[in-house]
C-alpha positions in Angstrom: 0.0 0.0 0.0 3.3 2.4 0.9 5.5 0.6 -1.3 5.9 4.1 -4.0 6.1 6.5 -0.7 9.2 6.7 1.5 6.4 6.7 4.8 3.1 6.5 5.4 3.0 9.7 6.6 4.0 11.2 2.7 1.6 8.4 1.5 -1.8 10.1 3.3 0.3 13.6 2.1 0.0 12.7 -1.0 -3.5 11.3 -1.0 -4.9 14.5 1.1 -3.3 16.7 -2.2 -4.9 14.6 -4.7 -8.5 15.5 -2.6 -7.8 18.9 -2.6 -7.0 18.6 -6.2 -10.3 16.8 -6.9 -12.4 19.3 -4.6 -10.9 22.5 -6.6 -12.7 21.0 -9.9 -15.8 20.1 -8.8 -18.9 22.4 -8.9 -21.2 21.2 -6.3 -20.5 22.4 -3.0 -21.4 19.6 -1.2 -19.0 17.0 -3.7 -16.6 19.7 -3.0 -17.1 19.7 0.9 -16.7 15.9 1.4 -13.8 16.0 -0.5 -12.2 18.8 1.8 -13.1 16.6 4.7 -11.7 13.5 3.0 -8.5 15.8 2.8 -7.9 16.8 6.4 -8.8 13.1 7.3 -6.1 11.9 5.2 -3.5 14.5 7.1 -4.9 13.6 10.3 -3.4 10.2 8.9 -0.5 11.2 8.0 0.1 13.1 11.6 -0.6 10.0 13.2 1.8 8.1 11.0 4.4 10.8 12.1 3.7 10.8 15.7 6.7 8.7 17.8 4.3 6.0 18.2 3.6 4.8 15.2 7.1 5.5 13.1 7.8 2.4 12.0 5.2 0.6 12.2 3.2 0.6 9.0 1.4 -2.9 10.2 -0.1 -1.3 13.1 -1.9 1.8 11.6 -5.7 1.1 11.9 -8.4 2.9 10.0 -10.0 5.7 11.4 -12.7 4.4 14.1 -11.4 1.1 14.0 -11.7 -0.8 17.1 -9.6 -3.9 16.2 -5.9 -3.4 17.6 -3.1 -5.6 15.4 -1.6 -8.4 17.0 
C-alpha cells in the first residue's frame, strides 16, 4: 500500500493533495465539501503516521474508528 512512498505519513500527504486537487474542480458544494473533509482526514493520517508512536510501524496503523488493535 506504501510501497511508492518513503512513509506512510507522505503516502496520506500525497492522498490528502490529490483531494484537494479533486475538490478544486468540482462544482457542487457539497461534492466539494466531502472532499475537503476527505482531505484533512487523510492529514490527520499522516500526523498519526508521524507521531513517535507509530514511526515504523506501517502494520499497526488502523483505519479511522477502528476498534480492532493488530496483533
Amino acid at each position: 500500500m506504501f510501497s511508492s512512498y518513503a512513509t506512510p505519513a507522505k503516502h496520506w500527504r500525497a492522498r490528502a493533495k490529490e483531494a484537494l486537487a479533486i475538490a478544486d474542480q468540482m462544482s457542487d458544494p457539497d461534492a466539494e465539501e466531502v472532499m475537503w473533509r476527505l482531505a484533512l482526514r487523510y492529514e490527520r493520517m499522516a500526523k498519526q503516521a508521524d507521531s513517535p508512536l507509530n514511526r515504523d510501524t506501517r502494520s499497526r496503523l488502523l483505519p479511522i474508528g477502528s476498534n480492532v488493535l493488530p496483533r
